[in-house]
LUMLUMMAR-852342 format. One record per residue (C-alpha): residue in three letters; chain; x, y, z. Coordinates in Angstrom, 2 decimals, padded with zeros to 5 digits, m for minus. Layout:
BEGIN
+-----+---+---------+---------+---------+
:   r : c :    east :   north :      up :
+-----+---+---------+---------+---------+
: ALA : A :       X :       Y :       Z :
...
+-----+---+---------+---------+---------+
//
This chain:
BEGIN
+-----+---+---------+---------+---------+
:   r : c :    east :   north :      up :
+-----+---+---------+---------+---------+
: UNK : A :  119.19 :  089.57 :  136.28 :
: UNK : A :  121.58 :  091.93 :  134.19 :
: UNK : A :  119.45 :  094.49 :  132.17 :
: UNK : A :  121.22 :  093.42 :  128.81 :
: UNK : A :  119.79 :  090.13 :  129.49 :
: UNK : A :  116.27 :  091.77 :  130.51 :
: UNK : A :  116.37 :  094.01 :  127.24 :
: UNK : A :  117.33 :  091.18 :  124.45 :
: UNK : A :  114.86 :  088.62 :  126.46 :
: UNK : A :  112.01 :  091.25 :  126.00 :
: UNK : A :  112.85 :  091.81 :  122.03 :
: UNK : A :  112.76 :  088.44 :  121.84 :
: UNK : A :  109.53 :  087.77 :  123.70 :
: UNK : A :  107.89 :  090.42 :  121.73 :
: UNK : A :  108.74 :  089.42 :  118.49 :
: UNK : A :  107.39 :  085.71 :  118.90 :
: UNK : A :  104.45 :  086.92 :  120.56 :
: UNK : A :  103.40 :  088.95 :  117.76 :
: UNK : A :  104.70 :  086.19 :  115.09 :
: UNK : A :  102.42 :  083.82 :  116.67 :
: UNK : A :  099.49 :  086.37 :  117.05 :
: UNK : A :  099.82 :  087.02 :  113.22 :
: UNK : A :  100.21 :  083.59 :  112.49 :
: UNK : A :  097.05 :  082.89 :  113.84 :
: UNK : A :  095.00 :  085.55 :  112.35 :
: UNK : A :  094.69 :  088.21 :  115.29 :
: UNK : A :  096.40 :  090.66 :  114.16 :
: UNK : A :  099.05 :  092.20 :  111.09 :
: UNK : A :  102.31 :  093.14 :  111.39 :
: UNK : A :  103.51 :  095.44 :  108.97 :
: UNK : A :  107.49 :  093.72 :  108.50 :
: UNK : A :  108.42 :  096.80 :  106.10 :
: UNK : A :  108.36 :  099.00 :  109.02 :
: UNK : A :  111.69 :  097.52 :  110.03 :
: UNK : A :  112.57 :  100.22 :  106.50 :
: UNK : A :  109.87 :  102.72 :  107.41 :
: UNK : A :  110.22 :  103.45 :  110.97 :
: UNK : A :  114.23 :  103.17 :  111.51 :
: UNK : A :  114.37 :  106.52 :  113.58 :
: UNK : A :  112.91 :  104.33 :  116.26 :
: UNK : A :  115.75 :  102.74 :  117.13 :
: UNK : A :  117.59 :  105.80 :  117.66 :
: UNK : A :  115.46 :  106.49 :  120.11 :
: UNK : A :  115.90 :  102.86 :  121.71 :
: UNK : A :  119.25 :  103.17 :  121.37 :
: UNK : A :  119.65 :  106.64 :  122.98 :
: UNK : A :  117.54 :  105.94 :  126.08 :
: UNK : A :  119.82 :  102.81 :  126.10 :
: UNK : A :  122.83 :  104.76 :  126.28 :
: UNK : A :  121.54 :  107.87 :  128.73 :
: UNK : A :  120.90 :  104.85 :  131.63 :
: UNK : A :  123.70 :  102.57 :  130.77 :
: UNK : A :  125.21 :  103.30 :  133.96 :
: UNK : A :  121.72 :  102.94 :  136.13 :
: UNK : A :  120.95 :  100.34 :  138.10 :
: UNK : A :  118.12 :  101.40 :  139.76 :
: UNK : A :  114.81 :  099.70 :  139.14 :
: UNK : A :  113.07 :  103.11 :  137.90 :
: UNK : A :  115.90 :  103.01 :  134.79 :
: UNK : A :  115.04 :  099.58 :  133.87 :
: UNK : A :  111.51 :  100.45 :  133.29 :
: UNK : A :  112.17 :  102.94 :  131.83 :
: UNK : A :  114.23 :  101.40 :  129.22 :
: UNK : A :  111.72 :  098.41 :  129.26 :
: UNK : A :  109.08 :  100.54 :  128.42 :
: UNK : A :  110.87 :  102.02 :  125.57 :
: UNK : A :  111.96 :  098.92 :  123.79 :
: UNK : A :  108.52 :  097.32 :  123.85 :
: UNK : A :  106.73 :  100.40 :  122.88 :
: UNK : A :  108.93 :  101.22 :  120.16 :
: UNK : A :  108.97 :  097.64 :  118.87 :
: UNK : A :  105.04 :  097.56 :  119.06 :
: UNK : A :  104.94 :  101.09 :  116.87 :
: UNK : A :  107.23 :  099.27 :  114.68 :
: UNK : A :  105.78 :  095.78 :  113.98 :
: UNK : A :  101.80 :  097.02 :  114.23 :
: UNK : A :  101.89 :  101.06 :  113.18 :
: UNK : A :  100.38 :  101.52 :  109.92 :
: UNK : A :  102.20 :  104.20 :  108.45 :
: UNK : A :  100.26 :  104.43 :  104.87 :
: UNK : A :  103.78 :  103.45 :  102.67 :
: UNK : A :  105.23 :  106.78 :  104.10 :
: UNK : A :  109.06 :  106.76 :  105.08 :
: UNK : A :  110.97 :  108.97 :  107.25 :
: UNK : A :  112.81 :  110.95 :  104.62 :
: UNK : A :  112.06 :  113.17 :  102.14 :
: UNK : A :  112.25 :  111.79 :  098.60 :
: UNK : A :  113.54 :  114.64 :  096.83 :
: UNK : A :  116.03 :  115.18 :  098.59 :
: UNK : A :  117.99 :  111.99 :  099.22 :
: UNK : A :  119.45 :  109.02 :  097.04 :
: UNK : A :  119.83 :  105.80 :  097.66 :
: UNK : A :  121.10 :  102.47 :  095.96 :
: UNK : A :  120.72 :  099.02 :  096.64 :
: UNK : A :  123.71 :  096.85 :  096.44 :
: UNK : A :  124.66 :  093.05 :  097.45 :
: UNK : A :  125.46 :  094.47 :  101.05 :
: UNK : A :  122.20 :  096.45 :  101.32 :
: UNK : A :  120.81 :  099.92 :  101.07 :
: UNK : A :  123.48 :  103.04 :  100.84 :
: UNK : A :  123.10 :  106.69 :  100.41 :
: UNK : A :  124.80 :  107.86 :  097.51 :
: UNK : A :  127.27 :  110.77 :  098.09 :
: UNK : A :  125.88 :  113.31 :  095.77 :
: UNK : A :  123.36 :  116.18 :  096.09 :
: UNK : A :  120.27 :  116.50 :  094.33 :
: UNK : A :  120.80 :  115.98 :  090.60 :
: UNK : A :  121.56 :  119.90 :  089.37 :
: UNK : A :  123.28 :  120.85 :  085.96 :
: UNK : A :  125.60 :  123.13 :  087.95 :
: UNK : A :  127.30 :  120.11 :  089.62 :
: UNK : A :  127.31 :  118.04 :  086.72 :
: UNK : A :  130.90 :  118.65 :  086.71 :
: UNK : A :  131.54 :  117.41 :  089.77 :
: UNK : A :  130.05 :  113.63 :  088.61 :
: UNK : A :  133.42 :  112.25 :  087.37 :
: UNK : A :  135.01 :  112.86 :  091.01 :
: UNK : A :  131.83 :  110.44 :  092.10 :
: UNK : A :  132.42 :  108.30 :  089.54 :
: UNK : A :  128.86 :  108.46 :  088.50 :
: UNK : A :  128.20 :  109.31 :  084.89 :
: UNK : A :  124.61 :  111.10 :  084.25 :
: UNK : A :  122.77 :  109.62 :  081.51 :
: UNK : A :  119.02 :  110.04 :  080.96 :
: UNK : A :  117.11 :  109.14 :  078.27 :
: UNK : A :  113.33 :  107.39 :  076.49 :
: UNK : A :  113.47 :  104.55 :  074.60 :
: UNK : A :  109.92 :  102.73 :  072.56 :
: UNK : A :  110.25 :  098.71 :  072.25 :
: UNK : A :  107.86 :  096.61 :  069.74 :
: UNK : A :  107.23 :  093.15 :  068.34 :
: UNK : A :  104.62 :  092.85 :  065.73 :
: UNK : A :  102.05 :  090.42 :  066.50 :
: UNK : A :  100.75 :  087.49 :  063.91 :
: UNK : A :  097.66 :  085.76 :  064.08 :
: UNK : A :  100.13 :  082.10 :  064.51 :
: UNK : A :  101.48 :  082.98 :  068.10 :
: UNK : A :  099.34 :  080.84 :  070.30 :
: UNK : A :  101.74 :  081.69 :  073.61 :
: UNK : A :  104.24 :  084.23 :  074.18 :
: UNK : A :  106.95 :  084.31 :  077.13 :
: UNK : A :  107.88 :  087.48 :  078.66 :
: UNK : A :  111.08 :  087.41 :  080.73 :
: UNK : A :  111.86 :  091.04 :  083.03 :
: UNK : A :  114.69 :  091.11 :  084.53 :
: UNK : A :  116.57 :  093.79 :  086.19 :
: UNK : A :  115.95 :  095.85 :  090.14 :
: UNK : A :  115.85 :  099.62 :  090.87 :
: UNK : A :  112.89 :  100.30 :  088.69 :
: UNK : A :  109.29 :  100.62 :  088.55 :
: UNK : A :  107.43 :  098.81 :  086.07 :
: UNK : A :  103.62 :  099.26 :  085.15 :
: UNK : A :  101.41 :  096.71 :  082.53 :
: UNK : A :  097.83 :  097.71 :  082.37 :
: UNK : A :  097.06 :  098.43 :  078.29 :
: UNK : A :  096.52 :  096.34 :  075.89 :
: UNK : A :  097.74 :  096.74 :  072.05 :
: UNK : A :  095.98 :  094.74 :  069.14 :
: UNK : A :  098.61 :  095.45 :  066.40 :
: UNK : A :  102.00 :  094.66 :  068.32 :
: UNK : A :  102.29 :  091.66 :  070.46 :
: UNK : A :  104.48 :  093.65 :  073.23 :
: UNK : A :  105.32 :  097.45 :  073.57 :
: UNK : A :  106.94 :  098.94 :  076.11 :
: UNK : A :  107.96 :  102.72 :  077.00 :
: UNK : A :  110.75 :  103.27 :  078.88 :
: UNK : A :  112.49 :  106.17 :  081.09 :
: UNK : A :  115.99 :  105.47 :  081.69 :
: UNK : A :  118.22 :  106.85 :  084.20 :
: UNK : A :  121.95 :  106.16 :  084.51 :
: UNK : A :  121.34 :  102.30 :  083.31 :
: UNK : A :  119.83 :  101.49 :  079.52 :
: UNK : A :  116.88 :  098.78 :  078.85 :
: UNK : A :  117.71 :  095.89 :  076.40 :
: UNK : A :  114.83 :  093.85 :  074.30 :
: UNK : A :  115.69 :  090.33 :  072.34 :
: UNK : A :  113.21 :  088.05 :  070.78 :
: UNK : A :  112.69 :  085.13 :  069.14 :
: UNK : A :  110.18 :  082.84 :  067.58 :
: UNK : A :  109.98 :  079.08 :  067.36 :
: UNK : A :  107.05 :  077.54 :  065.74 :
: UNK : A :  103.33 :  079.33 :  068.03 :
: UNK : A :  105.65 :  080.37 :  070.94 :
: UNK : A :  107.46 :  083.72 :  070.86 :
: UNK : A :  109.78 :  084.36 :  073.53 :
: UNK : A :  110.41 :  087.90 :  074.53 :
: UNK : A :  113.33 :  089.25 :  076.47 :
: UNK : A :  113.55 :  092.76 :  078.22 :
: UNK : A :  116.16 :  093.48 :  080.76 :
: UNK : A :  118.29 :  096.58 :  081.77 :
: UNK : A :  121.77 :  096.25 :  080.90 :
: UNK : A :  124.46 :  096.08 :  083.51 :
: UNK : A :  126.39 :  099.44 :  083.49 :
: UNK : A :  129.51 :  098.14 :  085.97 :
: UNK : A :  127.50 :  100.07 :  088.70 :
: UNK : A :  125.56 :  099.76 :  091.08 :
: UNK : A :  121.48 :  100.28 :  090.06 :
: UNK : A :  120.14 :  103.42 :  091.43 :
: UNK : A :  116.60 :  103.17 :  092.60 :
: UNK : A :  115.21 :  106.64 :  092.83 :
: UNK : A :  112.40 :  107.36 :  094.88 :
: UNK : A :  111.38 :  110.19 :  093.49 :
: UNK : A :  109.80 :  109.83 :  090.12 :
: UNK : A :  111.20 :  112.68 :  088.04 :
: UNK : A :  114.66 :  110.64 :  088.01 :
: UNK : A :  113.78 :  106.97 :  087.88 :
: UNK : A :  113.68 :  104.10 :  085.74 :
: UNK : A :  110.55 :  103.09 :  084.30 :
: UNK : A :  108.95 :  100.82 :  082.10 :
: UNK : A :  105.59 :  100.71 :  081.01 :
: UNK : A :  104.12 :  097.85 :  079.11 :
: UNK : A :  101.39 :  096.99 :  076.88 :
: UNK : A :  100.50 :  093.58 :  075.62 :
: UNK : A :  097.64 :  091.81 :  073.15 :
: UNK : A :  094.95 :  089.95 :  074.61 :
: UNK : A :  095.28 :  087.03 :  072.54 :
: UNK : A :  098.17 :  084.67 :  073.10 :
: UNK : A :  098.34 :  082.45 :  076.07 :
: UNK : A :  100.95 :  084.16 :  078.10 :
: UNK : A :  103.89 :  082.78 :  080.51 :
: UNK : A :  105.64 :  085.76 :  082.53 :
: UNK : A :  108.74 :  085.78 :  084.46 :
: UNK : A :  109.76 :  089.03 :  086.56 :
: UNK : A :  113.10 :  088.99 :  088.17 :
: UNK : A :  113.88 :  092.01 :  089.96 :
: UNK : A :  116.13 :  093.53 :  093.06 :
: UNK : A :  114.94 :  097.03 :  094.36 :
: UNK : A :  111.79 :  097.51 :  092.56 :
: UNK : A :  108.13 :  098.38 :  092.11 :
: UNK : A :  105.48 :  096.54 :  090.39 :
: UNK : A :  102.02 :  097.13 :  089.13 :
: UNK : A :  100.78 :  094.65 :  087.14 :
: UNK : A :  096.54 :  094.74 :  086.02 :
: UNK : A :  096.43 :  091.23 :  084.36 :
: UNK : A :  093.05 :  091.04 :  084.27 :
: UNK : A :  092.55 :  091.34 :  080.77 :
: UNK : A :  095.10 :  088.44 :  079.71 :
: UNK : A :  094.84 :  084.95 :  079.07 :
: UNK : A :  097.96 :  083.95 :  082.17 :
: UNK : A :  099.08 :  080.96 :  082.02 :
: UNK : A :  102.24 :  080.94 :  084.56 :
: UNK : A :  103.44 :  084.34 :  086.40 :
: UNK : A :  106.29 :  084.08 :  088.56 :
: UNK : A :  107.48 :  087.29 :  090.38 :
: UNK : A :  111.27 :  087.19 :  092.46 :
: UNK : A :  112.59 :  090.29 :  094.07 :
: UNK : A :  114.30 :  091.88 :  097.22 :
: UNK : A :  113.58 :  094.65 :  098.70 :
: UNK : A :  110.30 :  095.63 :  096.44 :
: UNK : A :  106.23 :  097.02 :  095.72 :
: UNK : A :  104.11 :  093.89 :  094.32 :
: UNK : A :  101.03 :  095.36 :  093.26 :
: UNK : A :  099.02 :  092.52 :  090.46 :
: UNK : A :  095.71 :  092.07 :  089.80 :
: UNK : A :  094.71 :  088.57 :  087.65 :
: UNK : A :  091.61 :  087.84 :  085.71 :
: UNK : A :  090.29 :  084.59 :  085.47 :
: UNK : A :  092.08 :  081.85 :  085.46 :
: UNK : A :  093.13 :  078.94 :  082.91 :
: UNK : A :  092.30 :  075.26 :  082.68 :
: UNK : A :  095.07 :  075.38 :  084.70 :
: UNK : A :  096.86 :  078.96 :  086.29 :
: UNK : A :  100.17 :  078.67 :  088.27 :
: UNK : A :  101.35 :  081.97 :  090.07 :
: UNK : A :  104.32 :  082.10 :  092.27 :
: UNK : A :  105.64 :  085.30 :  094.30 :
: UNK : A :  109.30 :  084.75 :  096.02 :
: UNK : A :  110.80 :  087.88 :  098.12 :
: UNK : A :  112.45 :  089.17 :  100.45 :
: UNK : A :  111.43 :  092.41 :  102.51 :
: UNK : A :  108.89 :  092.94 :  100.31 :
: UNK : A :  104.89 :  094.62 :  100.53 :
: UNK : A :  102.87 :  092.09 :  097.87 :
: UNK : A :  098.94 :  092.81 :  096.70 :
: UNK : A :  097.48 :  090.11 :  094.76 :
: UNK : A :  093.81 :  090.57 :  093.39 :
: UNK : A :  092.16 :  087.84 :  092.29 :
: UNK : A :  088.36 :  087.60 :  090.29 :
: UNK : A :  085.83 :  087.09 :  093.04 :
: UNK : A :  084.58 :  083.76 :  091.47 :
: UNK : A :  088.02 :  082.57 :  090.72 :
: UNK : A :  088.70 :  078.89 :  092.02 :
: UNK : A :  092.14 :  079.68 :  093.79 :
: UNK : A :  094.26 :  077.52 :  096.22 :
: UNK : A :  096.95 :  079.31 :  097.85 :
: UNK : A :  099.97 :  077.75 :  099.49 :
: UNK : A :  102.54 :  079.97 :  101.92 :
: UNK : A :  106.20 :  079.47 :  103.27 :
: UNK : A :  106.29 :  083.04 :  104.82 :
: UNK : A :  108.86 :  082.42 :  107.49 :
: UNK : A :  108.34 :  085.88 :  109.50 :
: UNK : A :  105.78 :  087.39 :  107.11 :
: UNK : A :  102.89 :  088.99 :  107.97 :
: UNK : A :  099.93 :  086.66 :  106.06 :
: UNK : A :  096.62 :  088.32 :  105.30 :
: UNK : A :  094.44 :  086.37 :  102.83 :
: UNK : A :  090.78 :  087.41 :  102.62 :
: UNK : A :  087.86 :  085.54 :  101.25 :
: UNK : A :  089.35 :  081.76 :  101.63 :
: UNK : A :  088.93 :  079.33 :  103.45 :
: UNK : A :  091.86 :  078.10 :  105.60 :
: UNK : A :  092.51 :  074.37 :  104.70 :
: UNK : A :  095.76 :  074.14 :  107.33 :
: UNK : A :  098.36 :  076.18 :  108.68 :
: UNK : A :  100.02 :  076.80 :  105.18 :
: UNK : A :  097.18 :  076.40 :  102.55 :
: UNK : A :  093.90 :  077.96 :  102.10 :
: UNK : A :  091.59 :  077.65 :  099.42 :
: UNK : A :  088.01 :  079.01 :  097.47 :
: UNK : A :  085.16 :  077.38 :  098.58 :
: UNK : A :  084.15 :  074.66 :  095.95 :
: UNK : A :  088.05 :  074.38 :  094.44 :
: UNK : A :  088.09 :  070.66 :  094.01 :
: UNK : A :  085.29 :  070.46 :  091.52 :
: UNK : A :  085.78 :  073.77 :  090.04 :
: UNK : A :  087.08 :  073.42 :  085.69 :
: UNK : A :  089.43 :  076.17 :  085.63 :
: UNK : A :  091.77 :  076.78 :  088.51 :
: UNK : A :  094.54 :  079.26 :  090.16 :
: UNK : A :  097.02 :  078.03 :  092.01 :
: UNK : A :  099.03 :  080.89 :  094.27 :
: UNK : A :  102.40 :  080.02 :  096.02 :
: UNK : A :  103.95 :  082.86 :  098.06 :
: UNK : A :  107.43 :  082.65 :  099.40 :
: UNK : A :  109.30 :  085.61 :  101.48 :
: UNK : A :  111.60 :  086.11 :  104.46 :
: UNK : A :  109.78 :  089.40 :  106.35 :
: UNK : A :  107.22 :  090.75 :  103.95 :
: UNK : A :  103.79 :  091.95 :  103.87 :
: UNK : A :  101.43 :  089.55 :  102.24 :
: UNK : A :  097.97 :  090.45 :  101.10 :
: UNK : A :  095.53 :  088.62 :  098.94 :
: UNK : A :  091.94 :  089.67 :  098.12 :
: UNK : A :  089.30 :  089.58 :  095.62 :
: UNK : A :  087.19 :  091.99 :  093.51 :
+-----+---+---------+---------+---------+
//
């Protein structure tokens, strides 16, 4: 058998071995390490190179035993979130053809001259968003849109129905409203500069939002985002609907309890997603995953793709969870 063969026949073994074992339960693969741990396949790739010419059967193991160890670190190492490069020091940006490096150094006021040559423009800046609330909004819609950003909702506010504070770098935040009747419809989005968005890992140059809502209206929440990190506590709001889209992202939300009826849906790409959920909470949850890792604590598994709260059927008020992704991490548990 040629070793090329032998090589892409073990990667491919491997990975549907370890599918199936995490499809079943044994054990979690941690997808995002495909981002994490890409110095690995350097290493593959050099040992791939040095005995390219070697036949012997000593090589082949050798290379054999590379590939499958370095694919195991990859798919079952639990690195803690940490990536192999230092934040401060390096920029990157998401585009429609992946992630890049941007070709600049770290953001210094002696090269600030140097920006228009990089056709990057440095603009930084804090912006404070409100809508009053009044006693006859009975449901409020808040629509998010926009990626390379990290955006935060844990406080509450009992004179404004939505604030938000916002740290802006390179791209500007845009709010809209209106009002039709009990239902108030709230817009916030970051405004397309012509460039790529910048999503900056390290947190003294990055886009931020940080939310506060009242507790009183029923509340229907969209987030659309590309390169981005969530952390939502919902537990103090009356939810209604939450659906969450993104790429390459954080999904960090915790929900209180639910509705007559709660509908929450989660749709990514390579993506890490923590969902919380109130430990007497009637929830079904329903998965598509494709090659994401699936681990859902605290429910009982109905069949392969649906898994619910004991006593669901009968309960009054109930959560239903879809969660959607290509290779992502997804974990749901209850407090």
């Amino acid at each position: 058998m040629r070793n090329d063969k032998l090589m892409t026949g073990l990667v491919l073994v491997l990975i549907g071995v370890a599918y199936l074992l995490s499809h079943f339960g044994y054990v979690h693969i941690h997808w995002m390490n495909f981002w994490r741990l890409w110095p690995i396949f350097l290493v593959i790739a050099g040992v791939n190179l040095i005995f390219a010419n070697n036949k012997s059967g000593t090589a082949t193991a050798i290379r054999a035993i590379v590939l499958v160890g370095g694919l195991a670190v990859i798919l079952f190492a639990d690195t803690g979130g940490r990536y192999f490069w230092e934040p401060r020091n390096f920029r990157y940006h998401l585009d429609d053809k992946g992630w890049h490096r941007n070709n600049r150094d770290d953001d210094n006021d002696d090269n600030d001259d140097d920006d228009n040559d990089r056709d990057i423009v440095k603009v930084e800046g804090n912006s404070n968003f409100k809508y009053a609330y009044s006693p006859d909004i009975k449901v409020a819609e808040l629509n998010i849109s926009g990626g390379g950003a990290t955006y935060k909702l844990s406080d509450t506010t009992s004179s404004q129905l939505f604030s938000a504070s916002t740290k802006e770098f390179l791209n500007r935040y845009e709010f809209t409203n209106s009002k039709t009747d009990s239902l108030a419809v709230l817009n916030f989005k970051m405004r397309d500069n012509g460039k790529s968005h910048n999503f900056k890992w390290d947190s003294d140059h990055a886009n931020e939002a940080d939310f506060k809502l009242n507790t009183l209206p029923v509340w229907d929440i969209n987030v659309k985002t590309g390169a981005a990190e969530i952390d939502f506590d919902l537990s103090k709001f009356k939810v209604r609907k939450l659906n969450i889209s993104g790429g390459a992202a954080s999904f960090d939300v915790k929900m209180g309890q639910p509705l007559a009826t709660t509908m929450v849906e989660v749709s990514t790409g390579v993506s890490e997603i923590k969902l919380q959920v109130p430990e007497g909470a009637a929830c079904s949850i329903t998965t598509d995953s494709g090659l994401s890792s699936t681990n859902i604590n605290g429910f009982t598994k109905v069949d392969d793709n649906r898994y619910e709260t004991p006593g669901f059927a009968s309960a009054k008020n109930k959560m239903y969870i879809k969660m959607k992704g290509g290779i992502s991490d997804f974990n749901v548990s209850k407090y």
